[in-house]
C-alpha positions in Angstrom: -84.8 -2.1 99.7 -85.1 -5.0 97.6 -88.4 -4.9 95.4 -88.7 -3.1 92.2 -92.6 -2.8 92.4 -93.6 1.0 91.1 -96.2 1.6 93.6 -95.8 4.7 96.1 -96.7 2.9 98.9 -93.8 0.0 98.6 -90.5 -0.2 100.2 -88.0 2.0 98.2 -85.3 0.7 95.7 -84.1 4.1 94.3 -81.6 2.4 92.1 -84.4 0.0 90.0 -86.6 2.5 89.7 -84.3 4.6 86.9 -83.7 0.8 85.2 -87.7 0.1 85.2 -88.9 0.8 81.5 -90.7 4.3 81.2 -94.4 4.5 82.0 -96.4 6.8 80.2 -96.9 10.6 81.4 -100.4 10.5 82.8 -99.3 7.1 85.1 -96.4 8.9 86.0 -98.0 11.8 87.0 -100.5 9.9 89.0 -97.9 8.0 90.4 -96.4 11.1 92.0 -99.8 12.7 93.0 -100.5 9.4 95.2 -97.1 9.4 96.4 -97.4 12.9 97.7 -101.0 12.6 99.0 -99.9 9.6 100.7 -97.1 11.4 102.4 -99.5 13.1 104.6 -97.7 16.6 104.7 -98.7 20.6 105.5 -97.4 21.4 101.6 -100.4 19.7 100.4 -102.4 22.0 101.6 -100.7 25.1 100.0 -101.4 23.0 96.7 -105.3 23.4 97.0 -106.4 26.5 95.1 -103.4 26.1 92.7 -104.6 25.6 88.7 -104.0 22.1 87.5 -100.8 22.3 85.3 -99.2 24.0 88.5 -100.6 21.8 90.8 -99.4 18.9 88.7 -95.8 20.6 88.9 -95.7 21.5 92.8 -97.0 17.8 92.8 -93.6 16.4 90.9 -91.4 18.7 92.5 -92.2 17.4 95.8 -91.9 13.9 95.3 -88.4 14.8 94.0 -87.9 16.2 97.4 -89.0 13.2 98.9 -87.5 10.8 96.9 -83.7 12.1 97.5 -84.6 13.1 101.3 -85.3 9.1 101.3 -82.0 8.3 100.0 -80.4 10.3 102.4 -82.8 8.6 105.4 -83.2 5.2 104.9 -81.1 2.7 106.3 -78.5 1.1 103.9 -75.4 1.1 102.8 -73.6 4.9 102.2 -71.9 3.9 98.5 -75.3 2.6 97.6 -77.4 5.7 98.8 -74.1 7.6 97.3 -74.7 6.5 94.4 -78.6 6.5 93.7 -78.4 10.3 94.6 -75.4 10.3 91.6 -77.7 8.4 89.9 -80.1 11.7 90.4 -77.3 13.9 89.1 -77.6 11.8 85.6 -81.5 11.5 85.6 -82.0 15.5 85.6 -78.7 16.1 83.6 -81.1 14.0 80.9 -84.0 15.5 81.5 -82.5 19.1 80.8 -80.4 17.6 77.7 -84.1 16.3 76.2 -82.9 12.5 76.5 -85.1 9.8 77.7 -85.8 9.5 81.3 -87.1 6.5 83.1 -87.9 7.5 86.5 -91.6 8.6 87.4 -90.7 11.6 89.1 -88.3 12.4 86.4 -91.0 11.6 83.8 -93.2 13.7 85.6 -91.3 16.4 86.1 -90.4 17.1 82.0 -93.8 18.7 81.2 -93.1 21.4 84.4 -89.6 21.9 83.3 -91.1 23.4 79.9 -93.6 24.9 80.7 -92.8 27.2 83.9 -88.5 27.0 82.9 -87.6 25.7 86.1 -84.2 25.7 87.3 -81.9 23.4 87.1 -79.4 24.6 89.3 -82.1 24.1 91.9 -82.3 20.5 91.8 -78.5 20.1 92.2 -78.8 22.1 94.8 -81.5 20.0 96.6 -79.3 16.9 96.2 -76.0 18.9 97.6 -78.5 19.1 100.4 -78.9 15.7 100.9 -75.3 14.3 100.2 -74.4 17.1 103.5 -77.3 14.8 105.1 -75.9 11.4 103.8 -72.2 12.2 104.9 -73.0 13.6 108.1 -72.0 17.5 107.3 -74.2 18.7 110.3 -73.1 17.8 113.8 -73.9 20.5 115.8 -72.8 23.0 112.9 -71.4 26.2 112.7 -73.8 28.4 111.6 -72.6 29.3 108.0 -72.9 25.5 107.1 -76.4 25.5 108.6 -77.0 28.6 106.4 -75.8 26.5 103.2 -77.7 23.9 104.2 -81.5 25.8 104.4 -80.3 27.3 101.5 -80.1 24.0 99.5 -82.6 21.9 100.9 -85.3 24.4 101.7 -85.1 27.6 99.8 -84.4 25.4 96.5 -87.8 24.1 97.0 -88.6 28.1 97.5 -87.5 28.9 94.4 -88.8 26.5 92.3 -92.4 27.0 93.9 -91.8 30.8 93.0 -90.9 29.7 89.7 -93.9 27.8 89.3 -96.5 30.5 90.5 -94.3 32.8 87.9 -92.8 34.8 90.5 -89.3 35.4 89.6 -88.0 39.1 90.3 -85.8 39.8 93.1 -88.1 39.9 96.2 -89.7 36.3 95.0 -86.0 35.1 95.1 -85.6 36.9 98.3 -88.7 35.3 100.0 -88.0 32.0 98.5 -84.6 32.0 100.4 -86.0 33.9 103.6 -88.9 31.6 104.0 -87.0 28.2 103.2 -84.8 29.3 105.7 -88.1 29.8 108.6 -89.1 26.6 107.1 -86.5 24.6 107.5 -85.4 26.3 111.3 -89.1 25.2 112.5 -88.7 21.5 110.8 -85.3 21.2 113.2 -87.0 22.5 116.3 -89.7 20.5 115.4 -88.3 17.0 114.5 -85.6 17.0 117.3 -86.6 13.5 118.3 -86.6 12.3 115.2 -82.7 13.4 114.5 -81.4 12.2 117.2 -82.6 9.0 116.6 -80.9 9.3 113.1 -77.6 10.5 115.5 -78.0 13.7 113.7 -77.4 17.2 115.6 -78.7 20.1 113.5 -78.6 22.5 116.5 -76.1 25.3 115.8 -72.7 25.0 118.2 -72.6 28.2 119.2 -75.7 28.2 120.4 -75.1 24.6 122.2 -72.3 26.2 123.7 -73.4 29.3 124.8 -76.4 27.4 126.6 -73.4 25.2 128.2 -73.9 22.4 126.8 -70.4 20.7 125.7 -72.0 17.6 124.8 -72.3 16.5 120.6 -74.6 13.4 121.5 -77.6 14.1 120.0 -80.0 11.9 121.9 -77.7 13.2 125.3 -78.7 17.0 124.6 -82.2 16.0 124.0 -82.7 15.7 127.9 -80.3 18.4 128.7 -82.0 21.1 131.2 -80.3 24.3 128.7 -82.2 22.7 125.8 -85.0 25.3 125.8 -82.5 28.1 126.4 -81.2 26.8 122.7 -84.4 26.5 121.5 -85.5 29.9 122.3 -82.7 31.1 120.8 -83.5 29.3 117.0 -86.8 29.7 117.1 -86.1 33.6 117.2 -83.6 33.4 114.1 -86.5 31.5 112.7 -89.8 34.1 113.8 -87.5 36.8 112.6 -87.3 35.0 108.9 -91.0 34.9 109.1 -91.2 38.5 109.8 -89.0 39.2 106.9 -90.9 37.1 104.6 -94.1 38.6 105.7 -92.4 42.3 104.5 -91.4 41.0 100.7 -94.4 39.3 100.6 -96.0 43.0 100.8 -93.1 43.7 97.8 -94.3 40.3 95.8 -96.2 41.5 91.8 -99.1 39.1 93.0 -99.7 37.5 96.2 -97.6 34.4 96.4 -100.9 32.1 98.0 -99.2 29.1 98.2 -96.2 30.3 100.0 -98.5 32.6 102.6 -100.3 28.7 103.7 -97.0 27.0 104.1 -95.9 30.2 106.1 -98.8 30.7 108.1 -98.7 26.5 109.0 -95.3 26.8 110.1 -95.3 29.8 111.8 -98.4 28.7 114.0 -96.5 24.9 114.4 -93.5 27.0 115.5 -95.1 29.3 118.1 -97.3 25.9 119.7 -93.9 24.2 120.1 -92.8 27.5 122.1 -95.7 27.8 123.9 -95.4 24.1 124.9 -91.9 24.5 126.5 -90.3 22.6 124.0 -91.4 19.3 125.6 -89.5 16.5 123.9 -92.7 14.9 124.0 -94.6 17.2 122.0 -91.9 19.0 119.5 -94.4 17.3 116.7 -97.1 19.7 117.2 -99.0 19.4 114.3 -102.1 21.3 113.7 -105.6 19.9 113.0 -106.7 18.8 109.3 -109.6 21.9 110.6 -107.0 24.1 110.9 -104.8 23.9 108.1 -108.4 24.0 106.1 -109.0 27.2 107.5 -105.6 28.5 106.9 -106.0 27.2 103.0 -109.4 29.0 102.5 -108.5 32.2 104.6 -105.1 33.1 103.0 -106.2 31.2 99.8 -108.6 32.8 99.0 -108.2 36.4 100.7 
């Protein structure tokens, strides 16, 4: 992580990007929108039908997401990741205090701050979420940490996407937590592989060990034989968060559209890796660019 180039598409220096000078709004802002489109994920498809000053906003919030998941990811060392995530702390303690920012993501992130009042306690919690990533919190946790952690990483992104589509009584919070919580369940079950070859274990213990398997080796229980019996188990906790979504969706002042895509892409990713016996091979079922269309216009539009 060496250059300081601004482009989205170069290797990541997340401490000379908040010493860069400040670029204008409108290159920020299309700094972030290439940087998410590049990304490639299912959330830019709940982004579709959205108006343009909330598009903008889900835009910014997301790279945010990815910027500190990043941090927490790449390979480097822990005081300097440690401290471009403190670094993070500073940025949005500016933002919300009116002072100059320098970042892009920060930049573009001021104008949605105003104008839908976004929480700041949200961010923080986002980057509590990573620093539980970055100091290896979750190995094989009990299931109250792994609670905390969807909580912070997930249904802080829930929130703030309620708070953008102006849905803020108690069953938007409610879903926002609920559904972060599906989300984030289906993302472990789904990027299994992937973890272990970080040497992270986000697999609950007492599941692990009611299954029988002792082991903590992440890349070991990958090819254990009681793996699907785990599996199984999480991906009910998870279809049961769906289910419960779906009901205070029904409770929702207007149909949250955005949030019913992202559901209905995860919940259909979810029940393919079930159906496919949790192959190691083929936990990142993804669905067509077809079929997330179809999803987009059907519970976009409906």
């Amino acid at each position: 992580m060496v250059t300081t180039d601004s482009s989205p598409n170069s290797t990541p220096d997340f401490s000379a990007r908040f010493t860069l000078p400040a670029m204008p709004r409108d290159a920020a802002e299309a700094w972030v929108r290439a940087r998410v489109e590049a990304a490639g994920t299912s959330f830019v498809w709940g982004l579709k039908l959205l108006s343009a000053p909330r598009r903008q906003a889900m835009f910014a919030v997301y790279a945010f997401c990815r910027e500190i998941d990043d941090i927490a990811d790449e390979p480097g060392p822990l005081e300097s990741r440690k401290a471009a995530l403190a670094e993070w702390r500073a940025e949005i303690a500016r933002l919300y205090a009116g002072e100059t920012v320098t970042h892009p993501i920060a930049i573009a992130l001021t104008e949605p701050i105003r104008r839908f009042d976004l929480s700041r306690s949200e961010f923080l919690a986002l980057i509590d979420g990573m620093e539980m990533d970055l100091l290896d919190a979750l190995q094989g946790p009990d299931w109250p940490t792994l609670k905390l952690y969807c909580r912070r990483v997930a249904g802080a992104v829930g929130v703030l996407t309620l708070e953008v589509l102006d849905e803020r009584d108690a069953n938007a919070r409610d879903l926002a937590i609920t559904l972060g919580e599906a989300l984030q369940l289906t993302n472990i079950l789904r990027d299994r592989a992937e973890d272990a070859a970080r040497g992270r274990l986000y697999l609950p213990a007492n599941l692990l060990q009611e299954a029988g398997i002792e082991s903590r080796d992440a890349a070991k229980i990958l090819q254990h034989p009681a793996l699907p019996q785990v599996c199984d188990r999480l991906a009910a906790l998870a279809l049961g968060r769906f289910t419960r979504a779906r009901e205070l969706i029904r409770c929702c002042r207007r149909k949250p559209k955005t949030a019913i895509v992202m559901m209905e892409v995860y919940w259909r990713q979810l029940l393919r890796m079930q159906a496919n016996g949790w192959q190691v091979g083929g936990d990142s079922v993804k669905l067509s660019k077809s079929h997330k269309l179809w999803i987009a216009l059907r519970y976009g539009l409906l």
